[in-house]
Phi, psi and omega in degrees: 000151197216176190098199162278163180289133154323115145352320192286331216300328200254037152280023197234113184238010164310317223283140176254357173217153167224145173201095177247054188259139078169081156279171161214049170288149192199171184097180200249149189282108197283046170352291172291000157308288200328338170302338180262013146264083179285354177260010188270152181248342192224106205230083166275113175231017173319191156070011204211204194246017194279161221204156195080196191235153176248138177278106201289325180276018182249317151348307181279018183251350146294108224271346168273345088052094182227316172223133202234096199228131169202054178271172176051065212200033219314345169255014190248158183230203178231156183265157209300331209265025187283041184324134182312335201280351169258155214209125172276121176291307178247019206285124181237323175230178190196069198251116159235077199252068172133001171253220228227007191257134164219046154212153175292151177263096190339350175277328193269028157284313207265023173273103180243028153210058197274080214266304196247121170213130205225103160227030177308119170083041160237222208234017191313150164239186228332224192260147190251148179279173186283324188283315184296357180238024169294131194104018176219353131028281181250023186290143188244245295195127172239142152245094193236022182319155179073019200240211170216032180255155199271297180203172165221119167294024189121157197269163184292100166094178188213026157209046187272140195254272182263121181238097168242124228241026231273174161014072177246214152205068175287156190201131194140196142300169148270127233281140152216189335326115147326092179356112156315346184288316177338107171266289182272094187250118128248128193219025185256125239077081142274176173210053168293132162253164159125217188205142186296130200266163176328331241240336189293352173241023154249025176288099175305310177215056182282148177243299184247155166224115200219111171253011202270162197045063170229211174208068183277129166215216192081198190241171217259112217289136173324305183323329181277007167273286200268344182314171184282319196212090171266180187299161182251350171227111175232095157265132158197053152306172171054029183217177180313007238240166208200135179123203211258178190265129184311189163286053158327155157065357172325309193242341182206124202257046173258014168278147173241349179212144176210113172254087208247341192327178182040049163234244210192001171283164205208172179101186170281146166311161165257134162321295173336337175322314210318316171302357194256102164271349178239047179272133176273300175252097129270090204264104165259016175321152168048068147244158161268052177278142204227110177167155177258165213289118176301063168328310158322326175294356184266026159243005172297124147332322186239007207285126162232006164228129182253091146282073172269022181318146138073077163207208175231058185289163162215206161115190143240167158305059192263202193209151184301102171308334199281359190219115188247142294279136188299146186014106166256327206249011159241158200251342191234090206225090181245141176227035198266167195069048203221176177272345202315132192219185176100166161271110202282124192277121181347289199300349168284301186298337182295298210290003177273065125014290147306332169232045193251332164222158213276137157286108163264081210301319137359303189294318166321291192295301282199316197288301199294342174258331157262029163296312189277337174094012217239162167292167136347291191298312188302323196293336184271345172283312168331316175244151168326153135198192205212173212227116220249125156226142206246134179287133146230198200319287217230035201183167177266115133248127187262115181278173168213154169236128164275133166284327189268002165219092185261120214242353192220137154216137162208127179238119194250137189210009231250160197054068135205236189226019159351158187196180176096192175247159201264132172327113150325339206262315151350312188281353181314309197308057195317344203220034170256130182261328164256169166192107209228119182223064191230160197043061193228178176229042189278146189232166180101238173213144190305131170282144180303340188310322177301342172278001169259056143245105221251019155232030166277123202223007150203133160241101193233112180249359198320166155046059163231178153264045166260127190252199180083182169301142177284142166284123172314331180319317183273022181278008191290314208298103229284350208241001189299135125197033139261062166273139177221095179267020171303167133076034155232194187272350215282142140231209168078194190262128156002075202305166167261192183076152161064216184278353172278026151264006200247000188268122193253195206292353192266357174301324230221356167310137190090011200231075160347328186257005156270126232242144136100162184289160018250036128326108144336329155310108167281145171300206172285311190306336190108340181261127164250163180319139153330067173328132164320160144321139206293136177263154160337158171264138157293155183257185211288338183286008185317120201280151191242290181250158189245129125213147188240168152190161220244134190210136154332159123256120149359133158300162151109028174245165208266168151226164207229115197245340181308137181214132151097037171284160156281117179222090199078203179302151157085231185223357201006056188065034190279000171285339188226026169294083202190140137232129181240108165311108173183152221228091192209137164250166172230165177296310207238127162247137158226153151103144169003075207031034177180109165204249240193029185304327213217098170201145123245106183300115179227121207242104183239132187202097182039026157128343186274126191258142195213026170185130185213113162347000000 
């Protein structure tokens, strides 16, 4: 429906709910219509195109008045004449999300039994006062994410549950004391300073905590380790913090994600992980942790993403005879940028399991809710995701990965001092999509094993001493569209067909004894293979090299179920090109520096929209 609101609606003076939401109505909100439904408890206009300011006191005089949603409206706001002296009497939730405001609106000191407020993703400027939150008293869930605001002078109320400040510009310490009620603290993108403060180990039943990319340092207080009952989810990427990583998992083994990467920390791992049986994530990227590669974690069960990049892991790779099989459940495996040396042993790749068979996400999706007791829909919030970035020429594209609907496989092993012949077992990995072993020192000839990996869409062996022949096997690989096989020994001629017509001379630079197109180098016979026919010109962002790393996200991201669409050349990452965004609350959120206070589920797949709230 498009326009102004029908005129009949608001005869219906019966009426106890409205809901015109994902519309496509527009023009300014006839307040004083809304008045002659004088029996509504429920008033949804989201989703739509309205415009101007709506009078929220003319609003309170609706006295039944229970939930009030109006987000995703991008040009309306509230009007300036909104006086404290009128009162939502029974006003309970209240979503202005996405729209258009930029001060809190004076009614809502006197909403005094205002439980849900979602004012996310506007234009707030400076700070709430001690005043600006009188009246809010009994809020169970705050959003005020996306904003502009500098600073808060206390937090609201002395039963707030979920609070999320994500990407504002706060600045400073961080405020304390912390509510003890608080389950859900987000506060991350910020320009938070300081030390984390004590109070964070008076938290009665906290579930997720995500302080990252802000620039908090100091150690990391024990207590998010050692309590009886911590977060099930801790991020604090991206920030200062230094010493060693406490004793997770001592007294409680319910963490399922841990994001400490991109700080300064140092030292071994703690044993205690061992004890986090239901870790999901683990990221320790960009740090100065000194240990050898933690084996001992491959008896974790459910663990499916391992990021130890760039730290001072060493060593060889061996894996626990005593645990059969080790990491059966990753999905995910980078160890690049290490001391690592030696011959990567056959039996860690036999044990990934995970990635031995084709995935029906459907299936997934059906499997993860009912483990959980959970809805369908609800069952894709529950759990994480992260978020993939891959360089191409001149540009970003940020992909995303579900862990528990895994849609990303990757094993990055590349910058270090690996050695040897590359596993034939390798090729076992039907459903690995990345595979980057490059600037290593490995020989011998690429395994033909690698064409039965038939979702794979980068592939990087570069800058090894590996020689022979490319194996025609990999002209199978039907979805390739990263290869970079420079800077080795390889010769004879270049198989064609399928994407290796589509790869051009820097695939292959550096290797003297290769032949054919798209080489200049004629073969022996005097012929080199036939270039294809002219193809399309790729447009300039076309990717040459692949590096990902693996990063939290904020709740409130999109997901992704569509699959094995055709997208440009290849698949161009085309399962998972996408980011999608949205905004509905739910009471309960969990997992991992993302799940799910604030959502509307928006499902893309190269352009397909294939599942919708």
């Amino acid at each position: 429906m498009h326009g102004e609101i029908p005129s009949s609606f608001f005869n219906l003076a019966n009426l106890i709910e409205l809901d015109l939401s994902s519309n496509n109505f527009s023009g300014v909100i006839k307040s004083d219509m809304l008045l002659k439904l004088k029996n509504l408890e429920t008033l949804v206009l989201s989703l739509n195109n309205f415009s101007g300011a709506i009078k929220l006191d003319v609003l309170s005089k609706l006295k039944n008045l229970t939930m009030l949603e109006l987000s995703n409206n991008k040009l309306l706001s509230f009007s300036s004449d909104d006086g404290v002296n009128s009162t939502f009497q029974k006003l309970e939730t209240l979503y202005f999300s996405s729209c258009n405001v930029q001060q809190f609106p004076n009614i809502l000191r006197s909403a005094k039994i205002l439980r849900y407020l979602d004012l996310s993703n506007n234009a707030i400027k400076g700070s709430i006062f001690k005043w600006e939150s009188k009246g809010w008293e009994r809020l169970f869930y705050l959003n005020l994410s996306h904003n502009l605001l500098l600073s808060l002078e206390q937090f609201p109320g002395e039963n707030l549950h979920i609070l999320d400040l994500r990407s504002n510009l706060l600045q400073g310490p961080l405020l304390a004391p912390l509510p003890p009620s608080l389950e859900e603290f987000w506060i991350s993108n910020n320009n938070l300073t300081g030390k984390i403060p004590p109070s964070i180990c008076n938290l009665t039943y906290p579930q997720i905590l995500d302080l990252s990319r802000n620039y908090l340092g100091g150690i990391i207080p024990k207590c998010l380790g050692s309590s009886s009952y911590g977060p099930r989810i801790i991020n604090l990427q991206k920030n200062n913090f230094k010493g060693k990583i406490p004793d997770f998992c001592a007294y409680y083994n319910g963490l399922i994600n841990l994001a400490l990467n991109d700080n300064q920390l140092e030292g071994p791992l703690p044993r205690s992980l061992i004890n986090c049986t239901f870790l999901k994530f683990l990221n320790l990227a960009n740090n100065k942790l000194n240990d050898t590669f933690p084996r001992w974690l491959g008896a974790l069960p459910a663990l499916q993403v391992l990021i130890l990049r760039f730290n001072g892991f060493h060593g060889r790779l061996n894996i626990s005879e005593d645990i059969r099989p080790s990491f059966s459940s990753l999905q995910i495996v980078d160890l690049s940028g290490n001391e690592f040396i030696g011959v990567l042993p056959t039996t860690f790749f036999q044990n990934l399991n995970s990635l031995k068979h084709a995935r029906n996400l459907s299936e997934l999706v059906l499997q993860e809710s009912d483990k959980e007791g959970l809805t369908p829909l609800y069952a894709l919030h529950f759990y994480d995701q992260v978020s993939v970035n891959v360089t191409w020429k001149k540009s970003e594209m940020e992909l995303e990965y579900i862990r528990t609907l895994p849609i990303f496989t990757a094993i990055d092993f590349s910058n270090n001092r690996f050695s040897g012949k590359i596993p034939e077992a390798i090729g076992e990995l039907r459903t690995l999509e990345v595979l980057n072993l490059s600037h290593n020192s490995f020989t011998g000839n690429i395994p033909p094993s690698l064409g039965n990996l038939v979702e794979l869409e980068s592939l990087d062996l570069s800058s090894n001493n590996l020689s022979g022949e490319i194996p025609s096997q990999m002209t199978k690989l039907t979805f390739l569209e990263v290869l970079n096989f420079s800077h080795n020994n390889l010769v004879g001629s270049i198989p064609h067909g399928n994407q290796f017509n589509t790869f051009e001379n820097d695939s292959y630079y550096g290797n003297l004894g290769l032949c054919g197109f798209p080489l200049t180098k004629q073969c022996g016979n005097g012929e080199g293979p036939k270039p294809p026919a002219p193809k399309r010109k790729e447009a300039e962002g076309s990717p040459v090299a692949f590096i990902w790393k693996l990063v939290m996200m904020g709740y409130g991201c999109g997901v992704v179920l569509g699959r094995d669409l055709n997208c440009g050349r290849g698949r161009v990452f085309g399962r998972i090109a996408f980011i999608a965004v949205a905004d509905i609350t739910d009471a309960i959120a969990v997992i991992a520096g993302i799940a799910v206070v604030n959502f509307t589920l928006l499902i893309v797949y190269c352009g397909y929209s294939g599942f919708r709230q």
